[in-house]
N, C-alpha and C positions, 0 to 999 in steps of 0.2 A: 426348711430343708436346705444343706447347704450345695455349693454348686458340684463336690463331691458324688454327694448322695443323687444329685440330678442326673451325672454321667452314668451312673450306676444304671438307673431309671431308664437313662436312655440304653445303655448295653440290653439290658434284657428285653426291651422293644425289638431292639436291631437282632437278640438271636429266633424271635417270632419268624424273623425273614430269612434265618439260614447266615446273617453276616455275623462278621466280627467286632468288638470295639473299633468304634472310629479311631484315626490316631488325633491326637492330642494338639492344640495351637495355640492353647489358652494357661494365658502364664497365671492366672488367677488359679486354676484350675490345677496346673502343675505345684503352684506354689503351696494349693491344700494336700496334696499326693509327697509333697516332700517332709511338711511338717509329720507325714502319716507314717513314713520311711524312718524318721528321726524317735519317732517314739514308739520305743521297744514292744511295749505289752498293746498298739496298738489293733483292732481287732482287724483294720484294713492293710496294714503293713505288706503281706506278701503279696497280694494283688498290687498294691500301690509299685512295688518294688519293680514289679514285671512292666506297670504300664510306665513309669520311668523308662528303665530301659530300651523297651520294644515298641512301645507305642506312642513317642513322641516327633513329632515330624520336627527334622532340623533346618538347617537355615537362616532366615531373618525372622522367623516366627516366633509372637511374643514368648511362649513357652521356650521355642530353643536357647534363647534370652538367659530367662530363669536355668533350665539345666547345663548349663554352660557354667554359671557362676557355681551352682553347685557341684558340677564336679571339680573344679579350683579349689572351691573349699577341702575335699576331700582330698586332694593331691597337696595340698600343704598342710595338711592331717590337720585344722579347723575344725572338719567335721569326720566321723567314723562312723564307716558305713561296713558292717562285718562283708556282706557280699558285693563290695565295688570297691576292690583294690585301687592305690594309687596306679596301676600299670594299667587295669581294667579302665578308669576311669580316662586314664589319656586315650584308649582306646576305642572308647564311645566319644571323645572329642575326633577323633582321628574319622569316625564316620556324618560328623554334621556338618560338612560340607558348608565353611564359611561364616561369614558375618561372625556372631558373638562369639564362638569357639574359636574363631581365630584372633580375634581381640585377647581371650582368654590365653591361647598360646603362647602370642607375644606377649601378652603380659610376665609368663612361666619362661620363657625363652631368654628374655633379656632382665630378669630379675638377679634376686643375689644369692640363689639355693643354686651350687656351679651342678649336681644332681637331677636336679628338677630340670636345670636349663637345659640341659644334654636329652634328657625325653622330650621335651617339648620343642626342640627344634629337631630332632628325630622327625617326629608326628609333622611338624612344620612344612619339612621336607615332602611329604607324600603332598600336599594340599595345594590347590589350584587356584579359588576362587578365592582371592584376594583383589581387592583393590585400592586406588589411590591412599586413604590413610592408611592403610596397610605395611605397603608398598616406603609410604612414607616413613615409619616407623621404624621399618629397614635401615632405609637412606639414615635418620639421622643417628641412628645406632650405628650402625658401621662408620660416620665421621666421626661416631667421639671414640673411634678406636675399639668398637666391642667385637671378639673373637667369632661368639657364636653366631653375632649378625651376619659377620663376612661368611663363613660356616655355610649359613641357610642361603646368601644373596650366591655362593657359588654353587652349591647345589641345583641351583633354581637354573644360571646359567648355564647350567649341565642338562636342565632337561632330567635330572634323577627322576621326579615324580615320575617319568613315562619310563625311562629305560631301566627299569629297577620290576617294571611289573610283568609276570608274566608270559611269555612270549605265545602268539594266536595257537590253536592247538593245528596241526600239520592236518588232520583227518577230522571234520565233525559229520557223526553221523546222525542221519536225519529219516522223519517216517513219515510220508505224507497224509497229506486231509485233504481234500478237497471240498472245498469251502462252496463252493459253488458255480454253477457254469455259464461261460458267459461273462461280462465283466460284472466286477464286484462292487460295488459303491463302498462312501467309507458311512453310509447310512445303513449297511448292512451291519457293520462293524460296532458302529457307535449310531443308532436313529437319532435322527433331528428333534422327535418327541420326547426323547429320555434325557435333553440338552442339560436340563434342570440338576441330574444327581451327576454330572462328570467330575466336580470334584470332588464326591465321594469315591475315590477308584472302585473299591470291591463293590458297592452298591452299584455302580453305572456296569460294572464288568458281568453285572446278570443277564443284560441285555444284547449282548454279542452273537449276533448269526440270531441260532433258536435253543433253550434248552435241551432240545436232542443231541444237537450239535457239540453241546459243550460237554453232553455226556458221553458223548461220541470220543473227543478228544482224549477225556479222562481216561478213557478205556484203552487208548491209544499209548496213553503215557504208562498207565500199568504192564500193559503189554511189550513195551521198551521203553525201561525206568532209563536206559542208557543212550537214549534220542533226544533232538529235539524236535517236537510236531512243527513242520514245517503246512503253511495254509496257501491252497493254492486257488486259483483262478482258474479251469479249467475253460479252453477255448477261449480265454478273457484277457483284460487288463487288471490287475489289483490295484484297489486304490484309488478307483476316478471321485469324478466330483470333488464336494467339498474337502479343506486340509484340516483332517479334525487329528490330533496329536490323539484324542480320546484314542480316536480308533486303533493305534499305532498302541496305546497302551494298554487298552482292551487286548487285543494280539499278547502283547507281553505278557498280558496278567496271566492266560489261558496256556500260553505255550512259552514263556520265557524263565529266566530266571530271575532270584532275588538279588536287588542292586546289591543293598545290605541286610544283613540280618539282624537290625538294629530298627529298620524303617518299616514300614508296614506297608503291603498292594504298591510297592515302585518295584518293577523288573524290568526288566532290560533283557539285548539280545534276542530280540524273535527273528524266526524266520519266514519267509514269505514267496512265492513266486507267481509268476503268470504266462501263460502260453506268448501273451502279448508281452510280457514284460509288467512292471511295477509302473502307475500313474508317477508323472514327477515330482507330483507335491507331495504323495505320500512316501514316495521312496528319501526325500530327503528327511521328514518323519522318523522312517526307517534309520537313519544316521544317525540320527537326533540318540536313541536308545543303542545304539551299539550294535543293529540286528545286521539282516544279509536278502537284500532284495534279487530275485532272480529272475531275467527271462531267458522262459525254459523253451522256448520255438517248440515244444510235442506236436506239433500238429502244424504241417504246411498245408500250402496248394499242390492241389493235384494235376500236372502237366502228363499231357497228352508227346506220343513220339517225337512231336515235331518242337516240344516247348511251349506249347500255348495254355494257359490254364483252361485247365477245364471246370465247366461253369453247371449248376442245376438248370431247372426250368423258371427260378427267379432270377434267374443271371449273376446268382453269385458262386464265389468262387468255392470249388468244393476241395474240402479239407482231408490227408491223411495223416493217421497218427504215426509219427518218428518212433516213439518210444511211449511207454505207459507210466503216468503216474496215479494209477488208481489208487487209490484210499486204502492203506498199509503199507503201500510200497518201499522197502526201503533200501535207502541213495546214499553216497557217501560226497561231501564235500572236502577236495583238497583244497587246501589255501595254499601248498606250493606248486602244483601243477596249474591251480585254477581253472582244478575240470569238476563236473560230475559225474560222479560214478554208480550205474549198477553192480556191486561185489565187483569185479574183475573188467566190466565192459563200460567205455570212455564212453558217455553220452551226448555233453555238450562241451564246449568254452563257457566260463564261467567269468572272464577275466576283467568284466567290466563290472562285476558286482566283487571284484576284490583286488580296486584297486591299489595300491600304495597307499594312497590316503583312507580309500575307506576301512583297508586293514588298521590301520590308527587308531582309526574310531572303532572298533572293534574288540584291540587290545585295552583299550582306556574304557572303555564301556559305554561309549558316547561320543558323539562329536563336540559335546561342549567342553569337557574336560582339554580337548584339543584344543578347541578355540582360546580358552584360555589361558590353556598353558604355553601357548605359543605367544602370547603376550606377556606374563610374568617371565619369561625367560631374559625375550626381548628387553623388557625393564630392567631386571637382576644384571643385566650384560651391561647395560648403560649404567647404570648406578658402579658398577665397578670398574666402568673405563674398559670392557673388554670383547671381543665377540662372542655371542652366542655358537656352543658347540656346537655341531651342524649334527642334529640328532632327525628331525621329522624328513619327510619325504620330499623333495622340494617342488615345488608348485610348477607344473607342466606350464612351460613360455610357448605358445606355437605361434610362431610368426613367419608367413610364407611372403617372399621377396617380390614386391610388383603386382600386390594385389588390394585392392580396397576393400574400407570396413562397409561393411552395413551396418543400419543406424544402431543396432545392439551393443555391437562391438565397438562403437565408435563412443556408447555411453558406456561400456565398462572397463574402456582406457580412462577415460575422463573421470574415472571415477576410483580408479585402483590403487590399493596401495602396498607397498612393500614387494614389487615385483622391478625388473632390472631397468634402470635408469633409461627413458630413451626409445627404449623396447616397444615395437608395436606389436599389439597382441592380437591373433585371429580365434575361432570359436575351438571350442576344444580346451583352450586354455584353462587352466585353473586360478583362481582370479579368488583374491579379499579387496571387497569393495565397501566405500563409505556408502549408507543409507540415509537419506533426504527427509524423506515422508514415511511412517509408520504408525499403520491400524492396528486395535484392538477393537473384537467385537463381542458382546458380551454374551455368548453362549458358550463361548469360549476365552473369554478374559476372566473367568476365575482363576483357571488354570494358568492361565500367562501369569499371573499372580502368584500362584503357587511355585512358576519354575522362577521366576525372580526373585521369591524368597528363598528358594534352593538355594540359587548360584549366589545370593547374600547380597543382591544388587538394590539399592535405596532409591536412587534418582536417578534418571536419563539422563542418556549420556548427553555431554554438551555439543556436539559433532551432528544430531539431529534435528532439522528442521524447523518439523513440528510434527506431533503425534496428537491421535486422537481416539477415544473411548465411545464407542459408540454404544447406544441402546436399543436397538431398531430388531433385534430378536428374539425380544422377549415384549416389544411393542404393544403385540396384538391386544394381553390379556394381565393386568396388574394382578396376579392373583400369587396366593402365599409364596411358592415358590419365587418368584418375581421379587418381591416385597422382602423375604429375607435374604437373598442375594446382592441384586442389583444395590441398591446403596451401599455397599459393603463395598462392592466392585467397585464402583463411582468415588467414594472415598480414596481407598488404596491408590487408584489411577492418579486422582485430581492431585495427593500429594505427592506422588510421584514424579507428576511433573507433563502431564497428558493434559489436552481440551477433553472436557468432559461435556458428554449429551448428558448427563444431569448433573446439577450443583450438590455437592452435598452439605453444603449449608443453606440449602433453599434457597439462594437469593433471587436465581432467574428461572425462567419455565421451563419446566423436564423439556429435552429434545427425546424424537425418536426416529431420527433423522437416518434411514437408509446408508450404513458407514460406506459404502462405494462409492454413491451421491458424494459425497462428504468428502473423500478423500480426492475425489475426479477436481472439486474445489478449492481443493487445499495444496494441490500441487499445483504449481507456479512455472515449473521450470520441464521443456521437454527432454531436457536431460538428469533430469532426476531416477533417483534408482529408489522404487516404493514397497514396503513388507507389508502384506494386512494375514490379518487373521483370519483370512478366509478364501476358498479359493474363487471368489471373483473380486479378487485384487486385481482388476486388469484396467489400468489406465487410458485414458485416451493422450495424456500428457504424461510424457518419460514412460520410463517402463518399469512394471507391478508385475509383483511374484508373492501368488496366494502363499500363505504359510500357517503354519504348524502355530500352535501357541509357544510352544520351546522356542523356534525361531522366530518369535514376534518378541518373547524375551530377549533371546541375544540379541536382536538389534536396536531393544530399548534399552538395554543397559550398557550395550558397546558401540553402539552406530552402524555396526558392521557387520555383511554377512559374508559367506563365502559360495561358490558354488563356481562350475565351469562353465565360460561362454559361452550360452546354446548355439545351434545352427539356427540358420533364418532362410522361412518361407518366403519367396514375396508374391503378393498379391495386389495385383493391378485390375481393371474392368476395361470394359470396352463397352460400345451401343450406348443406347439411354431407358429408360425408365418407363413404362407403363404412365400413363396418367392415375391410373385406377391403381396402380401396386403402393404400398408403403416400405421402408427400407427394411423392416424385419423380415421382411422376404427374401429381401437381396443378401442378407444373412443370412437363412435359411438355402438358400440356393446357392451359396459359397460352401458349404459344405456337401450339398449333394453335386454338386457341378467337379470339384477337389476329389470326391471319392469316383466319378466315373471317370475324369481327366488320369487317378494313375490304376483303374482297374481295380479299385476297392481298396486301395493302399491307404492309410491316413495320413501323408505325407506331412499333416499340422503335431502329429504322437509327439509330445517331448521337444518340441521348436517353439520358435519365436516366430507369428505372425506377423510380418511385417506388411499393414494395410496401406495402400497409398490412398485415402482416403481424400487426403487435397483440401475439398472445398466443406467439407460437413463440419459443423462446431464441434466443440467436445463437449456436451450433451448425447447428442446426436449419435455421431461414432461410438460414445461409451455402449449403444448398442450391438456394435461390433464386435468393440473389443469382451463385453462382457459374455459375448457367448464362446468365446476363443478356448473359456474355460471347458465347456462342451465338447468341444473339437479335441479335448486332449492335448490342449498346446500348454505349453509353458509359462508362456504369458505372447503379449503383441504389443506391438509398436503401432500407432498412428503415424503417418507425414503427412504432412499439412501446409498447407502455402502458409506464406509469410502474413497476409491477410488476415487467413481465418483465424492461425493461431493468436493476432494480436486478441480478434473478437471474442476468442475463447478464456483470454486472459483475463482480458474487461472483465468477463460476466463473474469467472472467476473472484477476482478483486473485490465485485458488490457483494458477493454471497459474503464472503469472507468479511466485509467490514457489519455486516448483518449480525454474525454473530457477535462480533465486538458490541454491536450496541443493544445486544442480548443479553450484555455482560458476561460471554461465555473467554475473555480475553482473563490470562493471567499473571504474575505478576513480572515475568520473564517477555512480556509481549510477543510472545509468540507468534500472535495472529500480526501484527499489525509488523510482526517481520516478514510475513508471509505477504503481506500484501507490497511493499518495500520489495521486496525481492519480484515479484510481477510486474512494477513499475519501470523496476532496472530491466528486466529480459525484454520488455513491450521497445522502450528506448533503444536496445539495440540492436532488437529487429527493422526498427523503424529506419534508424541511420543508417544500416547496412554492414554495422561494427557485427554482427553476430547473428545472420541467419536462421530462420529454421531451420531444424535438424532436418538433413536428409543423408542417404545412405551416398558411398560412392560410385560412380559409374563403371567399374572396373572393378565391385565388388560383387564375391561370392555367393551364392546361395545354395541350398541342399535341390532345393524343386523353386517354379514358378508355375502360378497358376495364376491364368486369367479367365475374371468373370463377366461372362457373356450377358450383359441385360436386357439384350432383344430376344433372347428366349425363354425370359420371366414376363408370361402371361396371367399367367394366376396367382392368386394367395397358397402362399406355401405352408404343412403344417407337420410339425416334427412328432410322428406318431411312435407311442413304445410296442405298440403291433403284439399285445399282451399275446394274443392268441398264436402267434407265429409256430412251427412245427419245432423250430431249431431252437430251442431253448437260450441259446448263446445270442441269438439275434432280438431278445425281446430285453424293451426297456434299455435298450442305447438309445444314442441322439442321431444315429446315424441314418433311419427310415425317415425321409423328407417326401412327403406327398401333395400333389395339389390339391386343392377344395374338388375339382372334381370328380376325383375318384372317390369320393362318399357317396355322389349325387344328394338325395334328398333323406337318407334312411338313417344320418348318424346319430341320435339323442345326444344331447347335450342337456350335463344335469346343473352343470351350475358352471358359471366362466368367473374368471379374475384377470382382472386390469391393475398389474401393480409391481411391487419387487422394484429389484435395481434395474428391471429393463425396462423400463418406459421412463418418460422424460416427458420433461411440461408441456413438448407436444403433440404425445398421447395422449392427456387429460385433458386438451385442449379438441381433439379429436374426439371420445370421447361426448363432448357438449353439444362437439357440430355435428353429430350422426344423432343424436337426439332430435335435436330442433330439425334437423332432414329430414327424420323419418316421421315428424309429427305432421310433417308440411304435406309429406308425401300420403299418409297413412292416416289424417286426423289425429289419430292418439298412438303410441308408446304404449304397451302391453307387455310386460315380462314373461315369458312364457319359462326360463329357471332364473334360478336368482343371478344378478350380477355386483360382485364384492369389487371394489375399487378401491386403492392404495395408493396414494401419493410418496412417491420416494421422500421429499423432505416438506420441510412447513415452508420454507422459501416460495417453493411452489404454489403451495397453497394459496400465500399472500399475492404472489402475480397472475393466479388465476382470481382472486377476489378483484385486485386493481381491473382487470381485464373484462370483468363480467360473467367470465366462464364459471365461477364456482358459483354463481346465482343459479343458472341451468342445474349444474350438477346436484342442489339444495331441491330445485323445482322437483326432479323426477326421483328424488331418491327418496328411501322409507325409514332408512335408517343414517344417521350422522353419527361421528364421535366425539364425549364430550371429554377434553382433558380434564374437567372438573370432576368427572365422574367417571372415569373408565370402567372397563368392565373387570370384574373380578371374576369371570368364568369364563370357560371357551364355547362359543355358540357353538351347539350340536345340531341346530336344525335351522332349513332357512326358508324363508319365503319369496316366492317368485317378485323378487321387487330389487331394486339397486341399494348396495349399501357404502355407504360414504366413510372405509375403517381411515383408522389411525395413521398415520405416516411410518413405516416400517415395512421389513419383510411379508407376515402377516402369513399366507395360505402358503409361501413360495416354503417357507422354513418348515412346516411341519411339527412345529414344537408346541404348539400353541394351538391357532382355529386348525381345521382341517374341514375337508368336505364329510359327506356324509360315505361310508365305506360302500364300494361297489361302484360309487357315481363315475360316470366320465364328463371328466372337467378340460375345460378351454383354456388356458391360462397364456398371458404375457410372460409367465415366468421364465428360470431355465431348467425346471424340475420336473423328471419324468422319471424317478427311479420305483421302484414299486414300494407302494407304501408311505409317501414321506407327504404328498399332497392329500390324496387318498389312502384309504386301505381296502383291502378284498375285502368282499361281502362272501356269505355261503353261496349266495346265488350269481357273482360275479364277480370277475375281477374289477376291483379301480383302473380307471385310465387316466392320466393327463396328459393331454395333447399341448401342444405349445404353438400360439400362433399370435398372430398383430394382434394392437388393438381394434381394428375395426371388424376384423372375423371375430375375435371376441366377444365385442359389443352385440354385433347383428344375433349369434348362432344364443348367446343368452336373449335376447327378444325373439327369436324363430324356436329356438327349445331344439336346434339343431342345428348342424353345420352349413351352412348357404351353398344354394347355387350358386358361380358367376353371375346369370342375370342379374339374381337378387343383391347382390352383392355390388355390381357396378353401380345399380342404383340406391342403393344406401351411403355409398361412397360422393356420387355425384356434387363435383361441386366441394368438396371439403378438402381442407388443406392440410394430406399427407405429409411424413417424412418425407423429404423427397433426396436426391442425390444424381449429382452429376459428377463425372469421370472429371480428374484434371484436365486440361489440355495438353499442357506442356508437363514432359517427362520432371517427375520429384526425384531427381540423383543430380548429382555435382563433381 
């Protein structure tokens, strides 16, 4: 059978499911679909001809390859193709967006048919994603004097491709959904478990919300063919948690429109809103495809005569509705007023979701077509010696006279480019900055794959770092799915020009190294500006902004992202530390302490935490900053004495030379520039040439909040309060309770010690509440299971040196063996400790999960419904979030501990611990 007849095979599988032909990547596969187009009486010709057409994905893909050259062929009549005219076929070049189509152009553009050259620099003209030999191909055409070089290189400085399309439409009208109430995850959107088929679009897009829901929508759009269903968050934020682009595209598939009608399940342009507003990583998402995020405030507080909210009998604040968007409603969006409208009555400002720029991206159909057009102009301008027309919106400079940066602002001057000489910038601004360090992670590094072969990009750019391809989410379970993906992933990345957690020449041991672990290592410099693929991108060195796969592209193929200088929180402590507490508490009580300090406010929504953390390593703190993701922040800053950060550097350094002698180093040295570059930052901390980063004394902030530590007496534990009345209040991160409000009656079905939030000494904790509780108890009894996760192998090996991973060997029932991983997801467990794999593991959901109904203990930062857990008929799932040592204890008790029980399980063992600076971190 040939591979032909296989696609076939496989079509009629995929219409079992309700889908469509996959589109097309495979130039093998193209190359038998053309021979079949080429011969007349063949009996697959008409179908062949359509999936030509419509069902080949463009870009750098080997297929777009193959139909690229064939339509060259056809346009210098080579080959006749009765239904692909030569004008039809420049046509379908005009929508492949880069790479070989554009090779193919300039080939037609600067050749000797003066006819041909005039269409194809036409077509030329619209196109964006060009690069370097591109670019160059320009440059040396236009010096040996060629007309239509100069032609396209002025066009390009004109900015035509943008001012030539379209203009936004003045009125779009819209009908809303109501997606859910409450905030929305983007696990709702796109589940952690379904991570597997996201780069099938239409396959992954079944899984959106519930099929009610999408039946729901359909009905919607039948009912106004002349709307777009806008999805909203009632009483909620849209878009928290993880930055899954899926979600953002799922949205499109469901409510948006077709990019092209040439490409199969890519739409763009959705609409979205939330009472709270759009989460920030998914609204940047939102940019990414062209759409329109809103927040809609429907619903305030309710103030009493005098001004004061008025509050229920749990002391929160009670809500009235402004305006209605129930489910049908329909609203009009101006883009010149920048209001919304019921028919005739003004509702809100709209003005920040249609800015200047974001209308840009709007018009262009995306913010990457911006991104890059605003570079090939800039080139075309230079290459002919002249300025770029002043066509885009120009980048908002706020610079207020006599005030200082905070440490944010202070890394995205240091880091900015193409903004006015000199110029100090404060938050607010809009800001293109160079990126240092940049993650992929592969539940979503397929797709980062897929937009880089979009935008035609081969190799990373030379402006970054280092980057790295993590494996750590699909860790848990080598099973088919895993198996025909990941090496695939691993390959693409590794020539790319990425550190790869696996070889794909085999030559060193798979990693499945927790990519946050990873990246917390790999940045070197506290002023580095870090992209990952995920949103607990959050550094304890420089500052990390979870992202989108689209944006983990653009800044592996350009270095550079763009975005506006957040506001910054700062956060300071006061008192000291419990003996008996551990520091995830003190995290835990940072955000219930934060929401009673402004009256329920989340003053972290959309900021930059700026932690003054001082004396904790970066380890340590990445506790902090990893939960900031939780908090709804933007990202956070660490400051850190001069000290700590050398010691954080150090450790850094070894990890980093580890993998060198892992052979995970390539042939760009990468790593060992990264360690070279730690050596220089350590040096001039040392001399005094170059300080730690701290903020100024005389600089800005939105809020301050300080955390009180003499009134962290207990273990705190982040409940999703399944059961709550208010529907909107269940399953946020925002219900912080101590151990004692369970007392003795909570079950606890199974805990997890693991994810990016625990650090070596968790697991090292972990060993010492074993051998405590043996000493104390005679024996260690598991009363539900406890599953334990090591962020990286690093670890592993320093709790081996150390003795600790002996212990963990002694009382556990289960080990992992890289020789043999597992090929299935354990559905059941035994009251016993299991020793998984180094990776996400229970935190992702994609993979193990508990058993449906249980309530789980976990170190994680995943409490969404469903993604640890799922509902049973007879109960809802819970996952609670708390240390390692309630963890530990409440899996050996089969329930949440008392205090007593709890001080003394702890006794004697060496917590996180943490002390306040002394002396003020500003300058």
């Amino acid at each position: 059978m040939n591979i032909y007849q296989d696609y076939i095979k496989e079509i009629e599988e995929r219409k079992t499911q309700g889908l469509h032909p996959k589109p097309i990547d495979s130039a093998e596969l193209l190359g038998e679909i053309i021979a079949q187009i080429k011969d007349q009486a063949n009996e697959y010709r008409d179908d062949s001809l359509k999936f030509f057409i419509y069902n080949t994905l463009p870009g750098t893909t080997s297929a777009a390859g193959v139909k690229a050259r064939f339509l060259k062929e056809i346009i210098l009549g080579e080959s006749v193709v009765e239904e692909i005219s030569p004008a039809f076929a420049f046509e379908l070049l005009s929508h492949m967006k880069g790479g070989p189509s554009i090779s193919v152009l300039l080939d037609l553009a600067l050749g000797e048919d003066a006819e041909i050259a005039k269409q194809a620099a036409d077509v030329l003209k619209t196109q964006v994603f060009l690069y370097d030999a591109d670019t160059d191909r320009l440059k040396e055409a236009f010096k040996s004097g060629s007309e239509i070089a100069k032609e396209i290189l002025e066009s390009y400085a004109k900015a035509e491709f943008f001012t030539k399309l379209p203009e936004v439409p003045e009125e779009i009208k819209i009908v809303t959904f109501i997606a859910g109430e409450g905030d929305i995850s983007t696990d709702l959107l796109s589940p952690g478990n379904q991570a597997h088929s996201r780069s099938d679009r239409e396959l992954h897009g079944q899984c959106m919300i519930t099929p009610k829901a999408q039946q729901e929508i359909k009905l919607l759009q039948e009912e106004h063919p002349d709307k777009s269903v806008m999805l909203i968050a009632e009483k909620g934020t849209m878009g928290v948690g993880s930055s899954r682009m899926s979600g953002v595209n799922n949205v499109a598939l469901w409510t948006g429109k077709q990019a092209s009608p040439y490409v199969p399940f890519v739409n763009i342009a959705p609409i979205v809103g939330g009472t709270n507003g759009i989460s920030p990583i998914f609204l940047t998402t939102v940019d990414v495809t062209g759409g329109i995020g809103i927040d809609l405030k429907n619903w305030v507080k309710k103030t009493d005569e005098h001004g004061n909210v008025v509050r229920n009998e749990n002391g929160d604040p009670v809500l009235e509705e402004v305006y209605s968007v129930a489910t049908g409603t329909v609203l009009t969006i101006n883009t010149k007023t920048k209001k919304l409208y019921n028919g005739e009555q003004e509702l809100i400002d709209i003005s920040k979701a249609l800015t200047p720029q974001k209308k840009e991206f709007i018009r262009a159909g995306g913010s990457y077509a911006i991104v890059f057009g605003k570079k090939i102009q800039t080139v075309a301008a230079k290459i002919l010696g002249i300025e770029p027309t002043p066509v885009f919106a120009p980048s908002k400079e706020i610079s207020n006279e006599g005030q200082g940066l905070t440490a944010v602002e202070k890394i995205f001057n240091k880091n900015a480019v193409g903004v006015t000489p000199g110029k100090i910038l404060h938050a607010g601004s809009d800001v293109r900055v160079e990126v240092n360090i940049v993650g992929s992670q592969d539940t979503t590094g397929l797709m980062t794959a897929q937009e880089l072969e979009s935008m035609a990009a081969t190799v990373i750019s030379p402006i970054v770092d280092g980057a790295y391809q993590s494996g750590c989410h699909t860790a848990s379970v080598w099973d088919k799915k895993a198996q025909a993906n990941i090496p695939k992933l691993m390959k693409f990345m590794n020539d790319f020009g990425l550190i790869t957690a696996r070889d794909p020449k085999g030559e060193y041991h798979s990693m499945t190294d927790v990519i946050h672990k990873v990246l917390n290592d790999i940045t070197v410099d506290e002023w580095a500006i870090i992209i990952g693929g995920d949103s607990h991108t959050r550094m304890s060195k420089g500052v990390a902004f979870g992202a989108d796969s689209g944006t983990v592209a653009i800044a592996l193929a350009t270095g550079e992202a763009s975005m506006p200088i957040p506001e910054s929180v700062k956060v300071t402590f006061k008192g000291s530390m419990k003996e008996h507490m551990d520091f995830r508490d003190v995290v835990h009580a940072t955000q219930a302490q934060m929401l009673q300090q402004f009256g329920g406010e989340n003053v972290f929504q959309g900021r930059i935490i700026e932690v003054h953390i001082g004396t904790l390593p970066a380890d340590q703190a990445f506790t902090f900053t990893d939960w900031t993701a939780e908090m709804k922040a933007k990202a956070s800053i660490c400051i850190s004495e001069d000290d700590t950060l050398i010691e954080s550097l150090e450790i850094a350094k070894n990890r980093i030379q580890i993998m060198i002698d892992k052979g995970m180093e390539n042939h760009k040295q990468v790593l060992q520039g990264l360690i070279n570059r730690a050596e220089k930052r350590i040096a001039e901390i040392k001399s005094g040439e170059k300080p730690a980063l701290t903020p100024d004394v005389n600089a800005k902030y939105y809020a301050e909040v300080v955390i009180d530590l003499d009134v962290i007496v207990e273990p705190m534990i982040a409940d999703p309060d399944v059961n709550n009345k208010d529907v909107s209040k269940r399953y946020t991160h925002d219900t912080i309770r101590p151990i004692s409000f369970y007392g003795d009656e909570k079950k606890v079905d199974l805990g997890f010690v693991g994810s990016c939030m625990v650090h070596k000494g968790d697991l090292k904790i972990v060993s010492q509440m074993l051998k405590n509780l043996e000493e104390q108890q005679g024996k260690v009894e598991f009363h539900a299971p406890l599953v334990v996760a090591a962020p990286t192998y690093n670890i592993i090996e320093e709790l081996k040196s150390e003795g600790d991973w002996d212990v963990l060997q002694k009382y556990s029932g289960f080990e992992f063996d890289d020789n043999a991983p597992k090929v299935a997801a354990r559905t059941e467990y035994e009251n016993m400790m299991y020793l998984e794999r180094p990776g996400c593991n229970l935190c992702m959901g994609n993979q193990e999960k508990a058993a449906k109904g249980d309530t789980v203990l976990a170190t994680s930062t995943r409490l969404f419904q469903g993604r640890v857990v799922e509902d049973s008929e007879r109960k809802k799932g819970e996952s609670l979030l708390a240390s390692t040592p309630v963890v530990v204890l409440s899996a050996i008790l089969g329930r949440i501990p008392n205090i007593s029980e709890y001080k003394a399980a702890v006794e004697g063992i060496d917590l996180t611990k943490f002390a306040p600076p002394i002396k003020t971190l500003s300058r």
